[in-house]
MDAnalysis code that builds the backbone (N, CA, C; Angstrom):
import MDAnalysis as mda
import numpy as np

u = mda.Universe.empty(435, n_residues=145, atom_resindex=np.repeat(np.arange(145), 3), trajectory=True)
u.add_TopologyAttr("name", ["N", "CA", "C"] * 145)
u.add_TopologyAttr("resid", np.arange(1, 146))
u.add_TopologyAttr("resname", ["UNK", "UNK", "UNK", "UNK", "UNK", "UNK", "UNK", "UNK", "UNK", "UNK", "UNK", "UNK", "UNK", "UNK", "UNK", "UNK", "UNK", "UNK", "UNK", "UNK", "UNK", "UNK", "UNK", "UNK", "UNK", "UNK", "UNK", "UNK", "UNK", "UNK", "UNK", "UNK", "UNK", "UNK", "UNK", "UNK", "UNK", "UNK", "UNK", "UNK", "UNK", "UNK", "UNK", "UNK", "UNK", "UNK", "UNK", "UNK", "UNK", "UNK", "UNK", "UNK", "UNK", "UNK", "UNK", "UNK", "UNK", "UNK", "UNK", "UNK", "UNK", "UNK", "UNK", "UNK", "UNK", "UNK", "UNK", "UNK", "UNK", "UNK", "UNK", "UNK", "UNK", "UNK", "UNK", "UNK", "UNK", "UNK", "UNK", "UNK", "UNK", "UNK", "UNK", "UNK", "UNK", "UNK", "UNK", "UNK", "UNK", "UNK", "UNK", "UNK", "UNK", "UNK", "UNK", "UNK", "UNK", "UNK", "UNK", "UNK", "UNK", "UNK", "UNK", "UNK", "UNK", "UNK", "UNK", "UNK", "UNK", "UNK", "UNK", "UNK", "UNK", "UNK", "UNK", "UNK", "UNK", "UNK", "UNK", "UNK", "UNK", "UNK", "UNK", "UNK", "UNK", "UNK", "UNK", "UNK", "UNK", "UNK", "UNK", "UNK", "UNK", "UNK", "UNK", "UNK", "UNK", "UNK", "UNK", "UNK", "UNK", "UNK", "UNK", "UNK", "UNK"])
u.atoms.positions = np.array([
    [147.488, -5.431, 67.120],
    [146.594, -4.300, 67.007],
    [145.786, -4.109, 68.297],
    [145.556, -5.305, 68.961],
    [144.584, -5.250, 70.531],
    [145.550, -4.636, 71.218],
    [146.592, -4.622, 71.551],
    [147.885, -3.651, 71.923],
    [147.258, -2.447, 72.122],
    [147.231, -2.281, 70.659],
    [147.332, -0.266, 70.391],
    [146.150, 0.382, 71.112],
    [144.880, -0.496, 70.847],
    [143.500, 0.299, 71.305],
    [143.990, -0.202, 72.533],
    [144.265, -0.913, 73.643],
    [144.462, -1.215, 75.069],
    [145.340, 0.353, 75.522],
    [146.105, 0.596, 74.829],
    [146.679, 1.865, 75.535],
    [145.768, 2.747, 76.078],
    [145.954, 3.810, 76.984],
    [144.908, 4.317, 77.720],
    [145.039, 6.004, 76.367],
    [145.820, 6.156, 76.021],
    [146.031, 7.454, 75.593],
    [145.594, 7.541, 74.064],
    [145.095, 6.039, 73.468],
    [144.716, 6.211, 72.225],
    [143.176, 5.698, 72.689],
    [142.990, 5.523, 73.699],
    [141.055, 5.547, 74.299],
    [140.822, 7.139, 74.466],
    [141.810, 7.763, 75.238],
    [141.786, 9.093, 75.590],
    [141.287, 10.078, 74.134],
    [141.774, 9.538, 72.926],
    [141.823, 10.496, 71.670],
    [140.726, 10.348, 70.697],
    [140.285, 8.403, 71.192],
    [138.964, 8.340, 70.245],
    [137.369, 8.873, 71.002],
    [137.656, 8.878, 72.191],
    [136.521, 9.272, 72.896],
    [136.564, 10.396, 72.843],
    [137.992, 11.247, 73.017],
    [137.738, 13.064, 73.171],
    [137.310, 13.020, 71.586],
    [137.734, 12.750, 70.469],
    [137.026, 12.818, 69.040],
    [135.832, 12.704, 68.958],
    [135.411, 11.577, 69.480],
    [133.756, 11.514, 69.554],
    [132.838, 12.746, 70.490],
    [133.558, 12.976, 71.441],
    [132.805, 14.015, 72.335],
    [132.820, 15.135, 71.718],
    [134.001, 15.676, 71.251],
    [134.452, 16.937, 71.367],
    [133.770, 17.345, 69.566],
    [133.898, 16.098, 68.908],
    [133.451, 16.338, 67.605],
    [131.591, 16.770, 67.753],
    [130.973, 16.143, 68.416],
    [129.343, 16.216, 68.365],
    [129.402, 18.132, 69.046],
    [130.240, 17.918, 69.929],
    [130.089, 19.052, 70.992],
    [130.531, 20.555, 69.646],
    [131.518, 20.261, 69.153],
    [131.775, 21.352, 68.301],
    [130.815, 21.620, 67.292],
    [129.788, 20.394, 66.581],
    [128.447, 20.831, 65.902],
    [127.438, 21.626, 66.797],
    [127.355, 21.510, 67.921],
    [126.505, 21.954, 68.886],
    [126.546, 23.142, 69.003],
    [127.887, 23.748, 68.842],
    [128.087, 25.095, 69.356],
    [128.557, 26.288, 67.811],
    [127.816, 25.326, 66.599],
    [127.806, 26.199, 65.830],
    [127.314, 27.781, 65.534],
    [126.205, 27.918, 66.438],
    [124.994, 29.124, 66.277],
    [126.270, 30.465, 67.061],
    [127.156, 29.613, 67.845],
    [127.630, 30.544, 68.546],
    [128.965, 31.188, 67.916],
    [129.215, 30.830, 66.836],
    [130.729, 31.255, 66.187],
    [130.355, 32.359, 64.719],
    [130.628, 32.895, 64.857],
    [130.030, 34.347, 63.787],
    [130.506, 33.299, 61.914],
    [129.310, 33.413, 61.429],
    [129.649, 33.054, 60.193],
    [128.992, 31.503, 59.719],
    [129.101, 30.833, 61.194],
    [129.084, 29.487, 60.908],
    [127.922, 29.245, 60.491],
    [126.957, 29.577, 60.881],
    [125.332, 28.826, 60.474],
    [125.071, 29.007, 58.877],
    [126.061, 30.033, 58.612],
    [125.892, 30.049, 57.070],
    [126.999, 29.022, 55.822],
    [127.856, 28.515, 56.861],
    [128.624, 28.344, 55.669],
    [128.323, 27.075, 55.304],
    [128.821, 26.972, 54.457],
    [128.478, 25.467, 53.070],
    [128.914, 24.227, 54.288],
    [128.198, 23.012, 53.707],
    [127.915, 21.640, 54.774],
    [129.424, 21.650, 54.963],
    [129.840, 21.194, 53.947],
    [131.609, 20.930, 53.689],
    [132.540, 21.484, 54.699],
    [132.318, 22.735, 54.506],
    [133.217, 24.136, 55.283],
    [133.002, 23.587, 56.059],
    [131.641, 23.440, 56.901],
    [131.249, 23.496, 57.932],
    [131.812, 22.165, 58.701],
    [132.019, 21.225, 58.577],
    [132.478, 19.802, 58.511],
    [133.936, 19.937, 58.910],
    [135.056, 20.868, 58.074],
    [136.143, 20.879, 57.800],
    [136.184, 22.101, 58.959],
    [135.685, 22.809, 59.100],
    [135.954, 23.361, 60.378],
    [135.616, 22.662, 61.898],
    [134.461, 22.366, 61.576],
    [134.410, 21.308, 62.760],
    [135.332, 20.490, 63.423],
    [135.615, 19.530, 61.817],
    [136.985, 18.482, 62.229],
    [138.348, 19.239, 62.970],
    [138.789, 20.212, 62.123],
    [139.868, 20.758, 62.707],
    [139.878, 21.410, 64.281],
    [138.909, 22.021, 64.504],
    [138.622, 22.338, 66.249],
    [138.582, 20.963, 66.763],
    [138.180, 19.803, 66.259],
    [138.065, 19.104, 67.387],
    [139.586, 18.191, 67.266],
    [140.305, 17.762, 66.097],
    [141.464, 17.771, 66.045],
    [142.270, 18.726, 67.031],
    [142.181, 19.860, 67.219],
    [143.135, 20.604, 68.252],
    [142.628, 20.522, 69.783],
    [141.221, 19.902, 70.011],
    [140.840, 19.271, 71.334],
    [141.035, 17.956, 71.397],
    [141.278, 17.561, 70.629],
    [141.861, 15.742, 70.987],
    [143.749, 15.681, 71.224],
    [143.679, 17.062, 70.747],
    [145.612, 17.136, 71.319],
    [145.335, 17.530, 72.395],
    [144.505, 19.113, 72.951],
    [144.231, 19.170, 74.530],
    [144.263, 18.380, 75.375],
    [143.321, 17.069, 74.786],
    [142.823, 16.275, 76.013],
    [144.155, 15.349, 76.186],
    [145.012, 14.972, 74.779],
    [146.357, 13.949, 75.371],
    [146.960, 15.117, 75.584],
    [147.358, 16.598, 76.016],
    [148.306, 17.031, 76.683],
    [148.140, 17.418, 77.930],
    [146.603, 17.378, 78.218],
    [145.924, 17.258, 80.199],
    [146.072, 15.726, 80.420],
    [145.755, 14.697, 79.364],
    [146.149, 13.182, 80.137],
    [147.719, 13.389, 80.317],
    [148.471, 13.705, 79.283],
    [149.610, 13.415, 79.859],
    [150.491, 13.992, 80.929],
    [149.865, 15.596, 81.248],
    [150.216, 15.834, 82.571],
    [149.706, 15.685, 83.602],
    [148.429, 14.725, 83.971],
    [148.227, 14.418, 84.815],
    [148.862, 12.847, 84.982],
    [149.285, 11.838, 84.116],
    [149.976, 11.058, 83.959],
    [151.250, 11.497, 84.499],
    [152.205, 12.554, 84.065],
    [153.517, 12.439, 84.266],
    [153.389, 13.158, 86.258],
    [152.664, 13.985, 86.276],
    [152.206, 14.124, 88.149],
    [152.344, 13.183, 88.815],
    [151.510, 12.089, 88.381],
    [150.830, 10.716, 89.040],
    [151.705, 9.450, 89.271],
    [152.838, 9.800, 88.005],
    [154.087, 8.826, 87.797],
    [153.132, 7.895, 87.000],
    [151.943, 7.781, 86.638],
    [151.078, 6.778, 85.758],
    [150.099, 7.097, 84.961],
    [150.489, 6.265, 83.564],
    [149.441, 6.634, 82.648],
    [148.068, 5.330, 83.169],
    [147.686, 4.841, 83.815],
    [146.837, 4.452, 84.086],
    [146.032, 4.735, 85.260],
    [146.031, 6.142, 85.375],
    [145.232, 6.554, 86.465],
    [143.919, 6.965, 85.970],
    [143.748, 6.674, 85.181],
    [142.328, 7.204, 84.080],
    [141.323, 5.408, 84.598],
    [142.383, 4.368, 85.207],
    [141.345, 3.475, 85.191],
    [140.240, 3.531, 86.404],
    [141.098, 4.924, 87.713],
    [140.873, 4.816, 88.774],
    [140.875, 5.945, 88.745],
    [140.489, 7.275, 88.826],
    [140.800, 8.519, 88.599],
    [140.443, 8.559, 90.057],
    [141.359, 9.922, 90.703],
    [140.791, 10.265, 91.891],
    [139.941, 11.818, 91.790],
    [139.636, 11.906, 92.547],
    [139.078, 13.648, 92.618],
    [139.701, 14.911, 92.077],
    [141.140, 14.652, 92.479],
    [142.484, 15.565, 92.375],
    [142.996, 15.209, 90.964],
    [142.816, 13.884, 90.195],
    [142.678, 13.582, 88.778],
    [142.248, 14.067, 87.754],
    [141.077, 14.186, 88.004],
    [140.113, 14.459, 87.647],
    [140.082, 16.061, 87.301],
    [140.536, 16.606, 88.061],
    [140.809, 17.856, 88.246],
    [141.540, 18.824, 87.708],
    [142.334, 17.840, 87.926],
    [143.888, 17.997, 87.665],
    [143.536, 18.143, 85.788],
    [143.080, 16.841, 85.262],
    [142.925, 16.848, 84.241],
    [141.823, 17.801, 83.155],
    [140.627, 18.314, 83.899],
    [140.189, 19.454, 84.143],
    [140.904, 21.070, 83.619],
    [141.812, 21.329, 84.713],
    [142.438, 22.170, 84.948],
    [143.688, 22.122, 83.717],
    [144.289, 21.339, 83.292],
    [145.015, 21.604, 82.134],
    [144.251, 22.051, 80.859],
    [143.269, 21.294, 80.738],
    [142.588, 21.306, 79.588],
    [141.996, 23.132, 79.338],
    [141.324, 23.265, 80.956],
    [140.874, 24.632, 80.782],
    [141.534, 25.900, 80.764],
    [143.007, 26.034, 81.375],
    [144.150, 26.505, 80.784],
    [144.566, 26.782, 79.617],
    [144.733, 25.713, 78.556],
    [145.049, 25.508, 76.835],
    [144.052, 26.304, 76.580],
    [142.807, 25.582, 76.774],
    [141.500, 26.486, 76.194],
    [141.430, 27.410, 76.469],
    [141.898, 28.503, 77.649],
    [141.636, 29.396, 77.747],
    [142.663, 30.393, 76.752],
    [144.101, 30.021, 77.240],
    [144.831, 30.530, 76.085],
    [144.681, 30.609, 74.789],
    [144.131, 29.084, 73.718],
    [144.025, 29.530, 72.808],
    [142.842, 30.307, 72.366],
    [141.480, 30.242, 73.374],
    [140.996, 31.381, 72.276],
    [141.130, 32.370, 72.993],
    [141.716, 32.658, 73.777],
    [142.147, 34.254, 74.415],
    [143.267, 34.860, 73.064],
    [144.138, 33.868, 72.717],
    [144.992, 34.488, 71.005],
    [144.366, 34.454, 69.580],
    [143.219, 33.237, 69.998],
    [142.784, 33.422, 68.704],
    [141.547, 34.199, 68.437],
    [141.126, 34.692, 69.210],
    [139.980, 35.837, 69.270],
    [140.238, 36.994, 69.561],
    [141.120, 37.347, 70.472],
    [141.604, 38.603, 70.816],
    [142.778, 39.258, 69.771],
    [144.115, 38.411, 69.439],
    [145.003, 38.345, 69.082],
    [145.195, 38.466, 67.542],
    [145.001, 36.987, 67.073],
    [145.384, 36.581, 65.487],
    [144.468, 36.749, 64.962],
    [142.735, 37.130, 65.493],
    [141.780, 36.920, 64.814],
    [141.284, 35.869, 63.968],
    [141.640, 34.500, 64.592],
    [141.301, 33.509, 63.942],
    [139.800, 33.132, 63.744],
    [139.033, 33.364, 64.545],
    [137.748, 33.200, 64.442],
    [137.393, 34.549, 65.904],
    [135.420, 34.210, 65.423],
    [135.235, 35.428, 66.143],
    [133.693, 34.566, 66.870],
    [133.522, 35.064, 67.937],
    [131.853, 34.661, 68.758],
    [131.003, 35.405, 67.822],
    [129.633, 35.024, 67.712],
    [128.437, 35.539, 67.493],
    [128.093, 36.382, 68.666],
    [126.886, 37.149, 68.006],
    [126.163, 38.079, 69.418],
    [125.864, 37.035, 70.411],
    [125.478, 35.242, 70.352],
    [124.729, 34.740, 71.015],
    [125.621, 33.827, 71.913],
    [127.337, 34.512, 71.734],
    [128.158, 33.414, 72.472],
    [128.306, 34.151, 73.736],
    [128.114, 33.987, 75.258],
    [128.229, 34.056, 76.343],
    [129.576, 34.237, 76.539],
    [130.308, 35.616, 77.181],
    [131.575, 35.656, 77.146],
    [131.773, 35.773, 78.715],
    [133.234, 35.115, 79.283],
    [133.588, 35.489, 80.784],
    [134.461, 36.413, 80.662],
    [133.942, 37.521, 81.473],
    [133.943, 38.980, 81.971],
    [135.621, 38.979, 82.551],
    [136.092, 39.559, 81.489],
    [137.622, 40.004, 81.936],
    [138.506, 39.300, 80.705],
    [138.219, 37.963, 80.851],
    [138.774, 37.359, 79.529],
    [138.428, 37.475, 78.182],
    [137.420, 37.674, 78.489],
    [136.706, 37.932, 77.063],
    [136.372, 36.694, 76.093],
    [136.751, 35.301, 76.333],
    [136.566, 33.901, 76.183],
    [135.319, 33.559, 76.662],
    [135.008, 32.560, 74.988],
    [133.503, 32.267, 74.929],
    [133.237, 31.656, 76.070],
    [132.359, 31.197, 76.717],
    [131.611, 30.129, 78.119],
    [131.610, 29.008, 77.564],
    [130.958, 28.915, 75.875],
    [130.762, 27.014, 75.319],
    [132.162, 26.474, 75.078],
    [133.396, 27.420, 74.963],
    [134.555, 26.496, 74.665],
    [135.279, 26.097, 76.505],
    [134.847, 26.877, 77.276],
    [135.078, 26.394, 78.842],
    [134.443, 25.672, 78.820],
    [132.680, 25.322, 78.614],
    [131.966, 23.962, 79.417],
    [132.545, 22.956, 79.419],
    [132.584, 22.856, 77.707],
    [133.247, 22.122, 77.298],
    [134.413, 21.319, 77.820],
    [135.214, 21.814, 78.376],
    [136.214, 21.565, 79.014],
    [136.298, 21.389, 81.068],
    [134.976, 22.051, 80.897],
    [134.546, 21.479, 82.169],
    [133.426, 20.276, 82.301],
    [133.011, 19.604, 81.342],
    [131.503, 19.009, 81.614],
    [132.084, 17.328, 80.844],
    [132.982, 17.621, 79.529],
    [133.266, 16.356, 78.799],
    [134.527, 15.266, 79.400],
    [135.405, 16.325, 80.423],
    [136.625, 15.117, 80.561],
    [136.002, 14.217, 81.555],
    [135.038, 14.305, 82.333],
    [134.959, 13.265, 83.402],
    [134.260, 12.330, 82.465],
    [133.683, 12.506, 81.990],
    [132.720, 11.488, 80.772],
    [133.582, 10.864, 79.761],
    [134.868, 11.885, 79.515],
    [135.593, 11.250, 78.433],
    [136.418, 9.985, 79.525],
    [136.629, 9.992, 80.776],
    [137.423, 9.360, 81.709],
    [136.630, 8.190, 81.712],
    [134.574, 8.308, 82.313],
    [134.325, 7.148, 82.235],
    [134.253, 6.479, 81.163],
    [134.456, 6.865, 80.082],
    [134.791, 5.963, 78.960],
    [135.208, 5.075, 78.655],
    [136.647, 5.745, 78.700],
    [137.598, 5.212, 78.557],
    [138.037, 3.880, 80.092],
    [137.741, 4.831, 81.184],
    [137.360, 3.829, 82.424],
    [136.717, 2.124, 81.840],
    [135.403, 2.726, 81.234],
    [134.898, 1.785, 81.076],
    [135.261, 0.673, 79.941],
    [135.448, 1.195, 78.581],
    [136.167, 0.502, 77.527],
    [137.496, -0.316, 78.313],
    [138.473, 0.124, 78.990],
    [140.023, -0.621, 79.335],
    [139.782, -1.556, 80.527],
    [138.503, -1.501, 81.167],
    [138.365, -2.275, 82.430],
    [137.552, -3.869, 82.296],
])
């Protein structure tokens, strides 16, 4: 079992869970509907957004892994890593709620969600994706070292 947690890509999924889970309560005020709905709902929506950001974050580790030729560049990240890993993440994110807001109508912003001009994609689901992977890196940095 010390095996399984030593892998870098199942550190990668409990830390983006932990981040991405607090971070998605945070940004409730900003999603139309949410401040009202029942604890439960509210919980079960939560979980599931951050379930589809803990696949983000292993499908930016793993292409910055398969770039690098190594899944252990998370112990040493470089700048261009970092970035790199960054830059996938904010890609996905941008696509999916560019379909699921524009598109399928899966969910919708409040008046109070900050949108970037052209995309029409909230700002808190980018920070997000700009502010948590280096933190999710020293984490995990720090837990495998």
């Amino acid at each position: 079992m010390k095996r399984f947690f030593d892998l870098p890509e199942v550190n990668v999924a409990i830390f983006a869970f932990l981040l991405k889970f607090v971070w998605e309560f945070a940004q409730i005020p900003l999603f139309e509907g949410m401040p009202f709905a029942g604890h439960w709902r509210a919980i079960q929506v939560c979980a599931r957004a951050t379930a589809g950001d803990v696949a983000i974050a292993l499908v930016a580790f793993w292409a910055v892994s398969w770039a690098w030729r190594s899944r252990l560049w998370i112990l040493r990240p470089t700048t261009f890593q970092l970035g790199g890993f960054v830059a996938v993440g904010l890609v996905i994110t941008v696509f999916i709620e560019w379909l699921s807001t524009q598109v399928l109508d899966r969910w919708a912003y409040s008046a109070s969600m900050p949108t970037v001009p052209g995309l029409g994609v909230g700002l808190s689901p980018l920070l997000q994706w700009a502010l948590l992977p280096p933190l999710l890196a020293w984490f995990v940095r720090r837990q495998l070292t």
